[in-house]
LOZA-519315 format. One record per atom (N, C-alpha, C): atom name; residue number from 1; x, y, z. Coordinates in nm, 3 decimals. Example, Ala and Ser with C-alpha at 12.3 -4.5 7.8 and 13.67 -1.06 7.14 Angstrom:
# LOZA-519315
R   atom    nr        px        py        pz
R      N     1     1.319    -0.569     0.780
R     CA     1     1.230    -0.450     0.780
R      C     1     1.320    -0.330     0.780
R      N     2     1.285    -0.225     0.708
R     CA     2     1.367    -0.106     0.714
R      C     2     1.290     0.003     0.787
***
This chain:
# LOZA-519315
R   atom    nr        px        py        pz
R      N     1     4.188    17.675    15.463
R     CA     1     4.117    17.605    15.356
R      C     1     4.127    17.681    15.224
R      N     2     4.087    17.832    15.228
R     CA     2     4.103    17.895    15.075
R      C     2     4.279    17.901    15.054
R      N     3     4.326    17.913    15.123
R     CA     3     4.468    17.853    15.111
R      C     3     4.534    17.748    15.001
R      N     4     4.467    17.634    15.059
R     CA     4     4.493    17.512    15.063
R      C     4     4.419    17.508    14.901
R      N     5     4.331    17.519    14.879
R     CA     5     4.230    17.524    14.771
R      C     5     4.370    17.592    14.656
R      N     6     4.368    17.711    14.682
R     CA     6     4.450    17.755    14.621
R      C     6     4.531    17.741    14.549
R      N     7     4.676    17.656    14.615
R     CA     7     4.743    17.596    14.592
R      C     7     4.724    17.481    14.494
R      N     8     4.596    17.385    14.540
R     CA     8     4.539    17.269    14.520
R      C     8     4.539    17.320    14.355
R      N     9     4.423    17.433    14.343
R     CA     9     4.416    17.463    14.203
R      C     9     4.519    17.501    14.110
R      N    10     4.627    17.546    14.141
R     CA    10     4.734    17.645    14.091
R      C    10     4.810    17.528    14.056
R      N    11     4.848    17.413    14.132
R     CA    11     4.946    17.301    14.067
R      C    11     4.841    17.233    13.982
R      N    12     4.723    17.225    14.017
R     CA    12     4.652    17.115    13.874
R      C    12     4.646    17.180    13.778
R      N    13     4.618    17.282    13.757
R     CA    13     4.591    17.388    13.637
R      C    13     4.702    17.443    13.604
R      N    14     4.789    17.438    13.677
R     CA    14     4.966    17.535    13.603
R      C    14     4.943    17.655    13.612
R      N    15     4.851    17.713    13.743
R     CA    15     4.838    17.855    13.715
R      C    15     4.903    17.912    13.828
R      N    16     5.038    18.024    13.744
R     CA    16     5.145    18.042    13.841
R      C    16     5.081    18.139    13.934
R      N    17     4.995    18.224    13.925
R     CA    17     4.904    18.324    13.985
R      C    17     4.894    18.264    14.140
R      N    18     4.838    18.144    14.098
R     CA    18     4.709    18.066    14.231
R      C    18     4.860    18.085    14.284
R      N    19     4.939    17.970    14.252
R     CA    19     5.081    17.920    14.325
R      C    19     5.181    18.069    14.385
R      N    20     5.179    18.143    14.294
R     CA    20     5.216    18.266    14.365
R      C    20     5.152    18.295    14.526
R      N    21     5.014    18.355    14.490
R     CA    21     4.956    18.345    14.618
R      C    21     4.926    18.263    14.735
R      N    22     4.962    18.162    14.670
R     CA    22     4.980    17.990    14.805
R      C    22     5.124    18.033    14.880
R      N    23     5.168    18.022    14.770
R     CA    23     5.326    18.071    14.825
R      C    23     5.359    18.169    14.943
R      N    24     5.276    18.238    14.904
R     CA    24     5.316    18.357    14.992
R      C    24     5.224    18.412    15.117
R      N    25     5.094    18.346    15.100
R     CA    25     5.001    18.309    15.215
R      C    25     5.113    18.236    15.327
R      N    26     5.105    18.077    15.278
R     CA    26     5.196    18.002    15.323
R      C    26     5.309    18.044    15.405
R      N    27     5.361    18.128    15.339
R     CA    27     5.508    18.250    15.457
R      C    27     5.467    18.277    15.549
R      N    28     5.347    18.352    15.539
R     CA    28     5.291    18.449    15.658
R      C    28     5.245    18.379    15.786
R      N    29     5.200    18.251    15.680
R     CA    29     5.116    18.137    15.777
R      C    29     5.206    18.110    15.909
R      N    30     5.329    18.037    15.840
R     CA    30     5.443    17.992    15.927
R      C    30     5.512    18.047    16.000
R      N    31     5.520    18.196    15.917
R     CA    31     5.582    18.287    16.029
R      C    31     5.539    18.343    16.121
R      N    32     5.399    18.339    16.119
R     CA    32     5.295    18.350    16.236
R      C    32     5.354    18.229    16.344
R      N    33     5.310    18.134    16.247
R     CA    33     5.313    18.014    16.374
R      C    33     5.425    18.012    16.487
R      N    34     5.545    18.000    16.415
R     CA    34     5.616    18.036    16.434
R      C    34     5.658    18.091    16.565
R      N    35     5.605    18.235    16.532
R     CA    35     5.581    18.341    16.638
R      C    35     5.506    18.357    16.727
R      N    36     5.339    18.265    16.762
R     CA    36     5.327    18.224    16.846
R      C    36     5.354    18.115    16.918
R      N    37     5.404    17.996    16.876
R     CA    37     5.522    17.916    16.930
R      C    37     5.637    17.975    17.044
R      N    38     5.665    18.088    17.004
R     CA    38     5.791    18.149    17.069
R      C    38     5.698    18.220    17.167
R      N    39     5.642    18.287    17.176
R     CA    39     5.554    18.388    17.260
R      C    39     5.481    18.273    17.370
R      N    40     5.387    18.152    17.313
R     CA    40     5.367    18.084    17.353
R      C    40     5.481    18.050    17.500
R      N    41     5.591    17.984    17.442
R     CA    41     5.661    17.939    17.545
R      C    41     5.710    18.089    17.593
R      N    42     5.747    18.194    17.582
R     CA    42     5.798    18.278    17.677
R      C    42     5.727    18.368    17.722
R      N    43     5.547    18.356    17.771
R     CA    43     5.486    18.357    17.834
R      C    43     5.492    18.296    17.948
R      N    44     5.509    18.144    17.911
R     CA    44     5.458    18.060    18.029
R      C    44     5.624    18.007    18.054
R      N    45     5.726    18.111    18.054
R     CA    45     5.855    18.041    18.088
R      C    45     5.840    18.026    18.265
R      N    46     5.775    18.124    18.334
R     CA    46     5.827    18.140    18.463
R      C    46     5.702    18.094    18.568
R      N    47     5.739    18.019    18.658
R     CA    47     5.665    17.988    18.779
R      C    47     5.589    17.845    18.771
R      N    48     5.591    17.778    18.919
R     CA    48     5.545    17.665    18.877
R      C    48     5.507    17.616    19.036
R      N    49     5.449    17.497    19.037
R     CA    49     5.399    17.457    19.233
R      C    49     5.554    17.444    19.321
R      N    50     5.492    17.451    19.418
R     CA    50     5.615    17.413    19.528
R      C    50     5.546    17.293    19.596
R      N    51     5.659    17.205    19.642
R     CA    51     5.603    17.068    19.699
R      C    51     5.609    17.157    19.874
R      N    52     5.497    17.018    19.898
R     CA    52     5.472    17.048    20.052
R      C    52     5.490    16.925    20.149
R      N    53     5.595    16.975    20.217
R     CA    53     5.620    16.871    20.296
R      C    53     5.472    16.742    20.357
R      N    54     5.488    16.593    20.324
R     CA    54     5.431    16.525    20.376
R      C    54     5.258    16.520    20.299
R      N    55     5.288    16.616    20.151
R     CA    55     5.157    16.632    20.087
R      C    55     5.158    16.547    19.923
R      N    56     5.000    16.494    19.875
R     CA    56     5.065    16.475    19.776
R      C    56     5.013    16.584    19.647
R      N    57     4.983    16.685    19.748
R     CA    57     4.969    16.808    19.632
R      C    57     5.060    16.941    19.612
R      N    58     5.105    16.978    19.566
R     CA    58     5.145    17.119    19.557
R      C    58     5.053    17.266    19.586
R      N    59     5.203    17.355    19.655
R     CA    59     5.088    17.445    19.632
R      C    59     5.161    17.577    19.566
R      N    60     5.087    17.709    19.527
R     CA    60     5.114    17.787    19.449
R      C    60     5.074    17.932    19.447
R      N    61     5.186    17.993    19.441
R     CA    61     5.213    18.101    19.525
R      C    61     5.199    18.268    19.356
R      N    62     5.092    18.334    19.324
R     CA    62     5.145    18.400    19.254
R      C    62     5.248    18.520    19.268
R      N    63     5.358    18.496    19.347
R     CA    63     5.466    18.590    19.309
R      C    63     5.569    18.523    19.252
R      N    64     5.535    18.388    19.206
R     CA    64     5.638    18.272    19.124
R      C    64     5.600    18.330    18.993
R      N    65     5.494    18.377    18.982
R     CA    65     5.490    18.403    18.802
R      C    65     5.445    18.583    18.763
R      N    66     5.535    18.591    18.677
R     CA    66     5.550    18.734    18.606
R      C    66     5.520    18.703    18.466
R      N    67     5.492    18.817    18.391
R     CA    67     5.502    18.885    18.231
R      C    67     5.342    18.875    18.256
R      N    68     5.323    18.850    18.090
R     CA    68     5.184    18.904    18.014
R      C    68     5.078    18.842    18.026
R      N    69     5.133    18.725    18.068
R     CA    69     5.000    18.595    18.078
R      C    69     4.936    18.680    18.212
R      N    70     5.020    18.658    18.308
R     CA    70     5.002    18.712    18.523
R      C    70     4.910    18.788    18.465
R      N    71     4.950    18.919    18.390
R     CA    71     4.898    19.044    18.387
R      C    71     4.754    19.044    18.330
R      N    72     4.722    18.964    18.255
R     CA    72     4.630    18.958    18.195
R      C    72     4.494    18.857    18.272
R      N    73     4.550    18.767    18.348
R     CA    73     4.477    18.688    18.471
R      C    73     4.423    18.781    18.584
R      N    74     4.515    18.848    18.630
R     CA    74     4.497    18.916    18.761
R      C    74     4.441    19.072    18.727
R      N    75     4.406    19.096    18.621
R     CA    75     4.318    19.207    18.606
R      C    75     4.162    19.163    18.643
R      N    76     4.128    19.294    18.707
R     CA    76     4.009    19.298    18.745
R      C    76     3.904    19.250    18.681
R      N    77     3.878    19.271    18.559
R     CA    77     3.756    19.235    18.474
R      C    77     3.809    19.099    18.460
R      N    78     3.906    19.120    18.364
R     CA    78     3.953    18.923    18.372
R      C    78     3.907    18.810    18.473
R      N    79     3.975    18.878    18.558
R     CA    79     3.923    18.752    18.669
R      C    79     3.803    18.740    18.740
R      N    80     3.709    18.848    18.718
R     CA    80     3.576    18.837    18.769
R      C    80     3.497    18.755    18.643
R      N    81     3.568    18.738    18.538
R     CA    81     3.496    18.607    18.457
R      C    81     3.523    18.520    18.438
R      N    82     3.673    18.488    18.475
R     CA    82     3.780    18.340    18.512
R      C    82     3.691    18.288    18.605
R      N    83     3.648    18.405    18.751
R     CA    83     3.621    18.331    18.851
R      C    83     3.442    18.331    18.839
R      N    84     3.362    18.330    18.780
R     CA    84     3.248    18.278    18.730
R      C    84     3.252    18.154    18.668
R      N    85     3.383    18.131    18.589
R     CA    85     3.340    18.021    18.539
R      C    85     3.427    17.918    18.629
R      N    86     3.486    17.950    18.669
R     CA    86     3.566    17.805    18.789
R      C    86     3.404    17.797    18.879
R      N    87     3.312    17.900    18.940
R     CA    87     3.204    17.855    19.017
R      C    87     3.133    17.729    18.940
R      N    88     3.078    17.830    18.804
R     CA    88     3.011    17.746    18.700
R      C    88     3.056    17.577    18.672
R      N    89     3.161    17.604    18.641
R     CA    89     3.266    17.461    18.619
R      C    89     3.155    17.351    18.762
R      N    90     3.172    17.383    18.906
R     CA    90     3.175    17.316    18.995
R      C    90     3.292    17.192    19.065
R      N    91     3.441    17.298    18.987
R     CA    91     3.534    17.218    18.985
R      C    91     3.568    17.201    19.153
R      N    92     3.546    17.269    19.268
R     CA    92     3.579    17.196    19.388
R      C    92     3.483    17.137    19.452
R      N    93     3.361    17.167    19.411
R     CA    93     3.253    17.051    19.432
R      C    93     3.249    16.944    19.416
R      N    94     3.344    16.910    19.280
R     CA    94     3.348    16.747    19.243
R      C    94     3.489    16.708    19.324
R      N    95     3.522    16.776    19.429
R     CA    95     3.627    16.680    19.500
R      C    95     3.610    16.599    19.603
R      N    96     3.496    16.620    19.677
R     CA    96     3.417    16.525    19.752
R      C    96     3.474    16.370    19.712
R      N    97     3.513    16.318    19.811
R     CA    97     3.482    16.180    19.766
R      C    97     3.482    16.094    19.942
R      N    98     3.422    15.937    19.917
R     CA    98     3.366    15.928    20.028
R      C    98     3.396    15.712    19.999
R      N    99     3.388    15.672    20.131
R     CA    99     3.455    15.546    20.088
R      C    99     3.394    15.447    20.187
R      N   100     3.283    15.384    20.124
R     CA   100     3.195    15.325    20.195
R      C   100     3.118    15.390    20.231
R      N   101     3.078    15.486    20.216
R     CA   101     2.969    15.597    20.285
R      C   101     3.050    15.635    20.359
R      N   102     3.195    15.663    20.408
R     CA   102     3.298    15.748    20.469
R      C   102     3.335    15.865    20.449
R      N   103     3.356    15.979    20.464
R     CA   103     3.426    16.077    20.385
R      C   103     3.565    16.025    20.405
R      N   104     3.655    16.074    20.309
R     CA   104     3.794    16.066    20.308
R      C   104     3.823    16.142    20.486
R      N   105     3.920    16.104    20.510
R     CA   105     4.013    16.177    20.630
R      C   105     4.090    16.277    20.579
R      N   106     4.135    16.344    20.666
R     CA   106     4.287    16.459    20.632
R      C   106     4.360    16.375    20.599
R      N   107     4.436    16.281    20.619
R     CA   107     4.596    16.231    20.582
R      C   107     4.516    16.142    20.443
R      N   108     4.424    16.095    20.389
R     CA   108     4.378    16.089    20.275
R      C   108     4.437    16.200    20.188
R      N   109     4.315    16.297    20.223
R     CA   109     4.280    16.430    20.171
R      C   109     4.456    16.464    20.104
R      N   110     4.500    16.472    20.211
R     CA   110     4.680    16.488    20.188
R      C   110     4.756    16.423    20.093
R      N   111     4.727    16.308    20.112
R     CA   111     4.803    16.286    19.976
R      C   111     4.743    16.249    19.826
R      N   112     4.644    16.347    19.802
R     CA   112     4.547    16.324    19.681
R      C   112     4.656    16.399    19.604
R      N   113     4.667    16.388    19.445
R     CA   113     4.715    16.481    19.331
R      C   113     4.604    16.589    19.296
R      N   114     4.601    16.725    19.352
R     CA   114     4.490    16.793    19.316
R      C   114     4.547    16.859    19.232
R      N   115     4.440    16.910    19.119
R     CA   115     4.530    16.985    19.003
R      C   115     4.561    17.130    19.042
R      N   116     4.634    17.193    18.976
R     CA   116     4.617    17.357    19.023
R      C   116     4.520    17.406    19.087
R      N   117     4.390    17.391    19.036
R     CA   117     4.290    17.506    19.053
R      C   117     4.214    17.410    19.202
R      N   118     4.220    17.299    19.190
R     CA   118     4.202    17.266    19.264
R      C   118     4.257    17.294    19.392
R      N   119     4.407    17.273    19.414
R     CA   119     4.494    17.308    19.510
R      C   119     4.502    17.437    19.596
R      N   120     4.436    17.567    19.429
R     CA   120     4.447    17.707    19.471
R      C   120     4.332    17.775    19.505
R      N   121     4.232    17.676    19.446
R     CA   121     4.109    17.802    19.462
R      C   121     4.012    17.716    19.561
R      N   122     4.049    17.556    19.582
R     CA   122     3.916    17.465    19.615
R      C   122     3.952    17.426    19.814
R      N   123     4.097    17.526    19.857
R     CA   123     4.098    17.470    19.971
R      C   123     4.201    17.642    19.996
R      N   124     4.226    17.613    20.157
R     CA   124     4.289    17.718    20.228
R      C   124     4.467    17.661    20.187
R      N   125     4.559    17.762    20.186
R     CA   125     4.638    17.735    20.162
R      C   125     4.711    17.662    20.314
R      N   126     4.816    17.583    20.263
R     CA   126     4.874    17.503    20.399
R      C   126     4.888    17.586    20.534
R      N   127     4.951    17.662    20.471
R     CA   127     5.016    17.778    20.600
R      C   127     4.975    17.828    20.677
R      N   128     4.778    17.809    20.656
R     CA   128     4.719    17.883    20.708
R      C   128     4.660    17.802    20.833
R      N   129     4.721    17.711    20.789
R     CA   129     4.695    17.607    20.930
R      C   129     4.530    17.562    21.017
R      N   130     4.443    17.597    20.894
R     CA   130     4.313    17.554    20.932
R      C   130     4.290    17.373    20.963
R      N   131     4.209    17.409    21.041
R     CA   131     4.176    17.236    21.035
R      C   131     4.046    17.186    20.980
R      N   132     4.079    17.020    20.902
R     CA   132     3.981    17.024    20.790
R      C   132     3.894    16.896    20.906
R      N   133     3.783    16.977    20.765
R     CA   133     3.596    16.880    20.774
R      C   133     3.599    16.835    20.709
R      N   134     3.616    16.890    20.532
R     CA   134     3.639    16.830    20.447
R      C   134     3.693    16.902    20.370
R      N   135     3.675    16.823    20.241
R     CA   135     3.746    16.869    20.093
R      C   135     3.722    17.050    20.146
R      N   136     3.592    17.091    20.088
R     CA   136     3.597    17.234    20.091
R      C   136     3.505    17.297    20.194
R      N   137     3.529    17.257    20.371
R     CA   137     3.509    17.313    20.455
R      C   137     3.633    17.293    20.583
R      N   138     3.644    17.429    20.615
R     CA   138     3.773    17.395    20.691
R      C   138     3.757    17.489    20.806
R      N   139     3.751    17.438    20.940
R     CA   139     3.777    17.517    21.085
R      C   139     3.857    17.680    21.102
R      N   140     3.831    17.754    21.042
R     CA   140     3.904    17.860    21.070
R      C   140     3.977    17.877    21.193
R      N   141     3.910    17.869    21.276
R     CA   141     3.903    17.911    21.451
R      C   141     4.032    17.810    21.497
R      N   142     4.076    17.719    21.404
R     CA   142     4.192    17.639    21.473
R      C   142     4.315    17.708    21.353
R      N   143     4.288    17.810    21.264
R     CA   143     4.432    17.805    21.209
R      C   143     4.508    17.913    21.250
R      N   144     4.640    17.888    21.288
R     CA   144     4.729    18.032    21.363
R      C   144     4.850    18.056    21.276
R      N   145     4.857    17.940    21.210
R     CA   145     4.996    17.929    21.175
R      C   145     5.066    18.056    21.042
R      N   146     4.992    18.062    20.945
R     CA   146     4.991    18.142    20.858
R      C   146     4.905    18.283    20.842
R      N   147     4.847    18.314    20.951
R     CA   147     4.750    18.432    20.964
R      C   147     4.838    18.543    20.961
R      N   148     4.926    18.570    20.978
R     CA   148     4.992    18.658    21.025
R      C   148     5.089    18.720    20.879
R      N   149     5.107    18.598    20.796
R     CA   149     5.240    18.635    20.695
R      C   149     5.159    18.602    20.558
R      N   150     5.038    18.496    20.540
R     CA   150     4.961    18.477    20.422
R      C   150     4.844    18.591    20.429
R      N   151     4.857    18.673    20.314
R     CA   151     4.742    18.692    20.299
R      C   151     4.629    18.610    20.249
R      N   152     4.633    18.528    20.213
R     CA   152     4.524    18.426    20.157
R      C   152     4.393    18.414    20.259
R      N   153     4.495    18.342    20.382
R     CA   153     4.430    18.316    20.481
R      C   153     4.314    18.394    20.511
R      N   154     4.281    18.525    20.542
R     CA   154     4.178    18.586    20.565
R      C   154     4.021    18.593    20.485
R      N   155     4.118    18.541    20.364
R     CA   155     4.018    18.566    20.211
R      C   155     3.947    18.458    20.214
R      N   156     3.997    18.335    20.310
R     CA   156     3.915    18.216    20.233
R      C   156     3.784    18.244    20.322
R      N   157     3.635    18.158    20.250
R     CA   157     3.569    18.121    20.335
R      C   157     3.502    18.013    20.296
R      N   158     3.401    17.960    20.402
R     CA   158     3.336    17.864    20.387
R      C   158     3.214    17.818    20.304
R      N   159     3.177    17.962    20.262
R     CA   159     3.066    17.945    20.182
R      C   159     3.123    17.885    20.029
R      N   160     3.044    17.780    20.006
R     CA   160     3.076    17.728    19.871
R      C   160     3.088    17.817    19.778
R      N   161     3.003    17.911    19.743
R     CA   161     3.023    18.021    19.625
R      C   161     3.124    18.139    19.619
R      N   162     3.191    18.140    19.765
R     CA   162     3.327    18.172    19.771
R      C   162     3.447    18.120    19.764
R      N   163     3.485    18.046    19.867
R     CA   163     3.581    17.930    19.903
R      C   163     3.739    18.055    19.886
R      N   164     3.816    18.010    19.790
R     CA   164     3.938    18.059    19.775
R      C   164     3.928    18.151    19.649
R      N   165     3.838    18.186    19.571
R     CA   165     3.836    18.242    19.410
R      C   165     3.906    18.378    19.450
R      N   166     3.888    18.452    19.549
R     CA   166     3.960    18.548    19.553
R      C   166     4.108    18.539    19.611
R      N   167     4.155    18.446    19.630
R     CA   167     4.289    18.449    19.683
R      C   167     4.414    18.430    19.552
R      N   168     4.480    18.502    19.595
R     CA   168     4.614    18.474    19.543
R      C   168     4.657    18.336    19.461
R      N   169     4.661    18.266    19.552
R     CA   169     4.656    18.094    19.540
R      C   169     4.610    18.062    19.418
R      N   170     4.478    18.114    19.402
R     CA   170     4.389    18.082    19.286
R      C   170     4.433    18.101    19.138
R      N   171     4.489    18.257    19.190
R     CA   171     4.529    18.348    19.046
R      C   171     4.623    18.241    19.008
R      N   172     4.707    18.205    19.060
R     CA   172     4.855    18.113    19.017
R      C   172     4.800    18.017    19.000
R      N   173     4.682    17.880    19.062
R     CA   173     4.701    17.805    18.998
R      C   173     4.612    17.765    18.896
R      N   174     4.544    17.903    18.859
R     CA   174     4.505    17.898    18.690
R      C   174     4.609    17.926    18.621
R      N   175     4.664    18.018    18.652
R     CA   175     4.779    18.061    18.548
R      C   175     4.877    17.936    18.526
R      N   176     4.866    17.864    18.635
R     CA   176     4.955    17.724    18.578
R      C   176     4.896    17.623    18.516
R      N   177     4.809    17.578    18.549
R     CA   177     4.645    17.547    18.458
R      C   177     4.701    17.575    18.316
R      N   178     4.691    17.720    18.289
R     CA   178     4.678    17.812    18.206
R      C   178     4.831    17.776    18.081
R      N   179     4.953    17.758    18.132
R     CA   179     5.064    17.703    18.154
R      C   179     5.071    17.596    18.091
R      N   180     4.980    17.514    18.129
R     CA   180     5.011    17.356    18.078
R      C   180     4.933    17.344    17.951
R      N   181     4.855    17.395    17.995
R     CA   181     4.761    17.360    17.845
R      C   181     4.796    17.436    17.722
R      N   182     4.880    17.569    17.750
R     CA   182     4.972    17.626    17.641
R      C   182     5.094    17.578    17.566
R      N   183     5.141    17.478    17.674
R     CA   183     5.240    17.416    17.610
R      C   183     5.188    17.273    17.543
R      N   184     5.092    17.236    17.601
R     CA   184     5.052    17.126    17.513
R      C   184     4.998    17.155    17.381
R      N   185     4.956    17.305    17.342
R     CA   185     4.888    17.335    17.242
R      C   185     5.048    17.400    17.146
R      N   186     5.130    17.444    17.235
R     CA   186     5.265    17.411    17.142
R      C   186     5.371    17.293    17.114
R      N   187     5.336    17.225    17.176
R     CA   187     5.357    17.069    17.118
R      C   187     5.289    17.035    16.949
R      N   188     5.182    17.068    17.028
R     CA   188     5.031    17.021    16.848
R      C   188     5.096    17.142    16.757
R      N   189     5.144    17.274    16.776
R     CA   189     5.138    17.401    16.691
R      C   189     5.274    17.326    16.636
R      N   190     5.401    17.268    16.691
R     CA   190     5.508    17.239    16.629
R      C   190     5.485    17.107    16.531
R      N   191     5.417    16.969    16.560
R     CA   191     5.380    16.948    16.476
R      C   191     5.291    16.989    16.329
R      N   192     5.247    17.092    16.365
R     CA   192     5.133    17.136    16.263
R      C   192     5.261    17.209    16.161
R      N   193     5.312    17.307    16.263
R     CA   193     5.446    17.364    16.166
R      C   193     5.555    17.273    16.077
R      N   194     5.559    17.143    16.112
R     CA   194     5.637    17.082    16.029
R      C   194     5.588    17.062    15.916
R      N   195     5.426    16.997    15.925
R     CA   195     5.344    16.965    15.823
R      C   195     5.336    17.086    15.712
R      N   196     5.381    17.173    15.750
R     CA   196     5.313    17.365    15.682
R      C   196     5.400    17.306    15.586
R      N   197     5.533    17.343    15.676
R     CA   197     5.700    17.332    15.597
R      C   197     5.717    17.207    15.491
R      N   198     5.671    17.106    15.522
R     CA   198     5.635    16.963    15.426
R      C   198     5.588    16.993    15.295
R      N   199     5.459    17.105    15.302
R     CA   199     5.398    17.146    15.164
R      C   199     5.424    17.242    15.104
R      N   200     5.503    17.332    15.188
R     CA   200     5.556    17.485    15.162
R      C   200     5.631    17.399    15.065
R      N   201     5.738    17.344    15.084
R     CA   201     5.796    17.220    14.992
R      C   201     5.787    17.203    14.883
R      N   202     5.678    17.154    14.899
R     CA   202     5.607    17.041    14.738
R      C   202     5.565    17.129    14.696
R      N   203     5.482    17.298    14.724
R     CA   203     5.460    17.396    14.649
R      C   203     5.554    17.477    14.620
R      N   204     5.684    17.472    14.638
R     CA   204     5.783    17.506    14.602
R      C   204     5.822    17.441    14.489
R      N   205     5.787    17.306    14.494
R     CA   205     5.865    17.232    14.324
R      C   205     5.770    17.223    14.276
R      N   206     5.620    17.238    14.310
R     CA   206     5.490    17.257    14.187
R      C   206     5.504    17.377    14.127
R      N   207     5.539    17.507    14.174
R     CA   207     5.564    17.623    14.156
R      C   207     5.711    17.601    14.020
R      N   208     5.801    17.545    14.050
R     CA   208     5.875    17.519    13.937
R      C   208     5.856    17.428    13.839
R      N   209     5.788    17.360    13.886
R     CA   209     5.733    17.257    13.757
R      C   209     5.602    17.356    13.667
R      N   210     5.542    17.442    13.726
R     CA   210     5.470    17.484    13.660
R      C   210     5.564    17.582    13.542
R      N   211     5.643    17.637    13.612
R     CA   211     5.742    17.765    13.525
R      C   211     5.823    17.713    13.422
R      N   212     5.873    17.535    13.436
R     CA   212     5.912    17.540    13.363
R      C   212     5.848    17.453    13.264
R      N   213     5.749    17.387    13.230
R     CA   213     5.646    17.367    13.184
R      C   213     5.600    17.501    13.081
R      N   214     5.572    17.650    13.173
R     CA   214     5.562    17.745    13.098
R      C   214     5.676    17.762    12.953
R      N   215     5.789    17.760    13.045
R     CA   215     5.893    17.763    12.948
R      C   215     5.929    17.679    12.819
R      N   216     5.822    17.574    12.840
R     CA   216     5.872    17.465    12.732
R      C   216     6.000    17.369    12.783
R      N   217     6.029    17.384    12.874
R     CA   217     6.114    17.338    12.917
R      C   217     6.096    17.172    12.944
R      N   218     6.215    17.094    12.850
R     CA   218     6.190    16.964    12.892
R      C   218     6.239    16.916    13.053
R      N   219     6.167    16.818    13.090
R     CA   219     6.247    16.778    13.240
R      C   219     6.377    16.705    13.207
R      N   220     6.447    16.784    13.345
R     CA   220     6.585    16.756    13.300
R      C   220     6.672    16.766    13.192
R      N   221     6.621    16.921    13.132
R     CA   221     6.670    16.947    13.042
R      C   221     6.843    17.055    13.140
R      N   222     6.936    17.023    13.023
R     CA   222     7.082    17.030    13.103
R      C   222     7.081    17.224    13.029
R      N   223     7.092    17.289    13.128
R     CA   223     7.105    17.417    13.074
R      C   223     7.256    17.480    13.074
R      N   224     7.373    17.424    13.067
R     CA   224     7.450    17.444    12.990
R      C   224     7.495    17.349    12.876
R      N   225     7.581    17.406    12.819
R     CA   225     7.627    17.287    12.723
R      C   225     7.778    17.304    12.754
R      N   226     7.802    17.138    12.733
R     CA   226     7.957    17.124    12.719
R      C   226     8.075    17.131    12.641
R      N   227     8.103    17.192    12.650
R     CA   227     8.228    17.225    12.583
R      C   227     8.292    17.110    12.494
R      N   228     8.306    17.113    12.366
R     CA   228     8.379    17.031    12.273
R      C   228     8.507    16.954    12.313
R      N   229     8.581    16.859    12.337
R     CA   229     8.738    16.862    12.415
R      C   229     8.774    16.893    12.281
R      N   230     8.966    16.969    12.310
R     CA   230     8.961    16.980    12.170
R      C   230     9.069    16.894    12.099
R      N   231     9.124    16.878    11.971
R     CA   231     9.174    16.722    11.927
R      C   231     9.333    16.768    11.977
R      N   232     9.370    16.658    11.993
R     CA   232     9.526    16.630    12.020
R      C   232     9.634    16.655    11.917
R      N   233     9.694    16.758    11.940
R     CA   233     9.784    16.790    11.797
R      C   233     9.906    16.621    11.837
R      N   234     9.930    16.540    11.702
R     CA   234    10.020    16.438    11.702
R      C   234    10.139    16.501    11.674
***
């Protein structure tokens, strides 16, 4: 806004000062943007769900994703306040759903679209081969299949205020969560950057209309002159 003001004042008033400093705000602006644009996407270049046979959710594994974003999720303090607020949220609480006064079944349950966090933090991972009650209670005592090679498996439990927040699973599918909503916010940042570049523009030729205005300069005044032709000896 004092930016924008700036500028605003510097072309109505002809004051090359303001327009100087628009100008060059303006650089920094874009080249910022810019630069988180790029960081943006090569953060969130790597890792993403794996489909599961006969499911209609994915699931998600954090050794699919590396760099600065991972690192910054899976730290200790970090995620003991990520995972306060996924409790807070009550985001696997609201997966309940029930049909006629029915609960959903497993082969329901199966082919729901659950989002990341849902997928990672609100149920046991596939492998672990539990058998379900529901959305977020699941038979331990029947799963064999993945005990042995997931660590997840051990971590989950049944108590609602636990469930999966400490598993693996989880970390990844915030970080993909995390992922999507970065690139949608560099979608909006690249439009916003065109708009910068649009006025960087027009304060580029207010900036010369002011100078040459200073100069006395008429518009479209021709700053060389042409040469005389010279006469034809007969």
């Amino acid at each position: 806004m004092v930016v924008s003001l700036a500028g605003f004042t510097g072309a109505c008033y002809r004051n090359t000062f303001l327009m100087w400093l628009y100008l060059f705000a303006m650089f920094f602006i874009i080249a910022a943007l810019v630069g988180f644009i790029i960081f943006a996407y090569a953060v969130t270049d790597k890792g993403s769900g794996r489909p599961v046979m006969n499911k209609g959710y994915l699931e998600y594994y954090l050794r699919d994703y590396s760099g600065w974003l991972k690192d910054r999720v899976v730290d200790d303090d970090s995620w003991a306040n990520i995972r306060s607020c996924l409790r807070d949220s009550k985001v696997c609480s609201k997966m309940g759903r029930s049909f006629n006064g029915v609960p959903e079944s497993f082969e329901m349950f199966s082919m729901r679209k659950l989002s990341p966090i849902q997928s990672g933090c609100c149920k046991p991972p596939t492998d672990c081969g539990f058998v379900y009650v529901n959305e977020t209670l699941w038979n331990i005592e029947g799963g064999t299949v993945g005990l042995g090679t997931d660590t997840d498996c051990p971590r989950w439990s049944n108590d609602q205020q636990q469930l999966c927040y400490q598993c693996d699973s989880c970390k990844a599918g915030v970080l993909d969560s995390l992922k999507k909503s970065w690139r949608k916010v560099s979608v909006i940042n690249i439009v916003v950057l065109i708009l910068l570049v649009i006025f960087y523009v027009i304060g580029c030729a207010a900036f010369r209309n002011n100078k040459r205005i200073d100069n006395d300069e008429p518009y479209g005044e021709a700053r060389m002159t042409k040469a005389q032709p010279s006469r034809i000896q007969l």
